[in-house]
N, C-alpha and C positions, 0 to 999 in steps of 0.2 A: 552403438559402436563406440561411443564418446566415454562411457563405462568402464566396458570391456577394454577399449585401450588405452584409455590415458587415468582412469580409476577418477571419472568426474560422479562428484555426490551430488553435487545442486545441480536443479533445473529451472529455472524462471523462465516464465513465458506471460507476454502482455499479452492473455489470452484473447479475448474480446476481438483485437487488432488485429490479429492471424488468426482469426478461425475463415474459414472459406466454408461454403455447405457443399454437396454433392449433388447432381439432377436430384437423385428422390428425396435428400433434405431436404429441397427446393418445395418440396410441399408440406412439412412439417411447419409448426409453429416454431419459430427461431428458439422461444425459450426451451424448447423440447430438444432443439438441436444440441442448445449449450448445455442443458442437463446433460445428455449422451458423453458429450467430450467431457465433460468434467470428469463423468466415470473414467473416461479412457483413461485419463492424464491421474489420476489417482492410481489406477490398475496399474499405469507405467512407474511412476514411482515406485509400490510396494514389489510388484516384479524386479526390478534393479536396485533393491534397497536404496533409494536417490529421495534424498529432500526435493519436491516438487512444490516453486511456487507457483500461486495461478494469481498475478496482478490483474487489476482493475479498476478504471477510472469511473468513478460517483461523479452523477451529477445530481447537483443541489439546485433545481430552479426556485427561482423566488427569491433568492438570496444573495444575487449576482448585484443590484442594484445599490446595497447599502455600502457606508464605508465600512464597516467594521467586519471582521473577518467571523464565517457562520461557526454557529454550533459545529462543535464533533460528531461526526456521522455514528449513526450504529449498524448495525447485522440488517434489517429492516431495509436501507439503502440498496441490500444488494437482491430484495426478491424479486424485482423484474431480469434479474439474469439468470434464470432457468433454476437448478438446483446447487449451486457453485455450496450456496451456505449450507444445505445441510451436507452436501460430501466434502467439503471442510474440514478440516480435526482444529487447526485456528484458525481466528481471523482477528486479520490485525488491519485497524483502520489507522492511516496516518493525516493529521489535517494540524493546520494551522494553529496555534493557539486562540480559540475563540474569546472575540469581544475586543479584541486589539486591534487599532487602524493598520490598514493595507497597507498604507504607506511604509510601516514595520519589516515586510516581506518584501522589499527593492532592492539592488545592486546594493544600493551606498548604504544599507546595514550590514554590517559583514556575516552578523550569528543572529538565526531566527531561533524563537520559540516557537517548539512543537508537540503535541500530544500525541501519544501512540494509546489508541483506545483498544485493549488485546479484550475484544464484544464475547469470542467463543473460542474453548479450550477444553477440548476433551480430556483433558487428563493432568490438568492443570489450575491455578485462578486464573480470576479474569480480571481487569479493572485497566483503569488508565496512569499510564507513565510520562511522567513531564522529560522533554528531549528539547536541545539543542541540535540545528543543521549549521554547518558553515559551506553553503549550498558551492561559493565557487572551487573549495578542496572535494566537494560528493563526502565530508566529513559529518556520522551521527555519534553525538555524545550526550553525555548524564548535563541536565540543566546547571549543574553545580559546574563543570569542566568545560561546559557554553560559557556559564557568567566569568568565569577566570580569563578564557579567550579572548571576550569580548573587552575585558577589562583592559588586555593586553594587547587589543590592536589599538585602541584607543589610545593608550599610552604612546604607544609607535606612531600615531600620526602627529600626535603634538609636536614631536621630537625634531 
């Protein structure tokens, strides 16, 4: 309906977080369930010509203990969630810049360093891209347009 009447192209959905199963999913194996909807939400995008994201939170056990911020996730992280990766056309993993103190990733930094690892691209390269967030604008920029920022709010707090 969101299509049809307001001509919306994107879809994001934190899948994982809304998916509900139905009685008889209720006896499937859950990765079986989430393979299914993946189809779905794929079929619904190419149905309504719509960019369909399908977000997803990685978790990295074993890595939660140290200071320093983990490796970049790849493609691998996500096969415990049913078939998401291969009905995929990208995927893009966003993670911290690895090997940097947590400390880096608090309020009182204004601009983090960030890696957007693009693992799978059907029709495209793959490789990893260095990003800047200025998490309290929800601003992603080029690490070059982060480092200016940053240089710039620095200047501003001297002042």
């Amino acid at each position: 309906a969101m299509v049809a009447k307001y001509g919306v192209r994107i879809f994001a959905l934190d899948f994982l977080q809304q998916l509900s199963r139905s009685r008889d999913e209720y006896r499937e194996d859950f990765r079986m369930v989430i393979s299914e909807w993946s189809k779905k939400l794929k079929g619904f995008g190419k149905r309504f010509n719509t960019l369909t994201m399908i977000l997803s939170q990685l978790g990295r056990y074993g890595e939660k203990a140290s200071d320093n911020t983990p490796s970049v996730p790849n493609k691998e992280a996500l096969k415990e969630s049913g078939d998401i990766e291969n009905n995929a056309d990208i995927i893009i993993l966003l993670a911290q810049e690895p090997g940097q103190p947590k400390t880096l990733f608090t309020w009182e930094n204004p601009v983090w360093n960030m890696v957007a690892n693009i693992d799978k691209h059907r029709n495209g390269p793959t490789g990893m891209i260095d990003l800047c967030v200025y998490p309290s604008r929800g601003r992603w920029m080029s690490r070059v347009i982060g480092s200016d920022l940053r240089e710039e709010i620095e200047e501003r707090k001297k002042k």
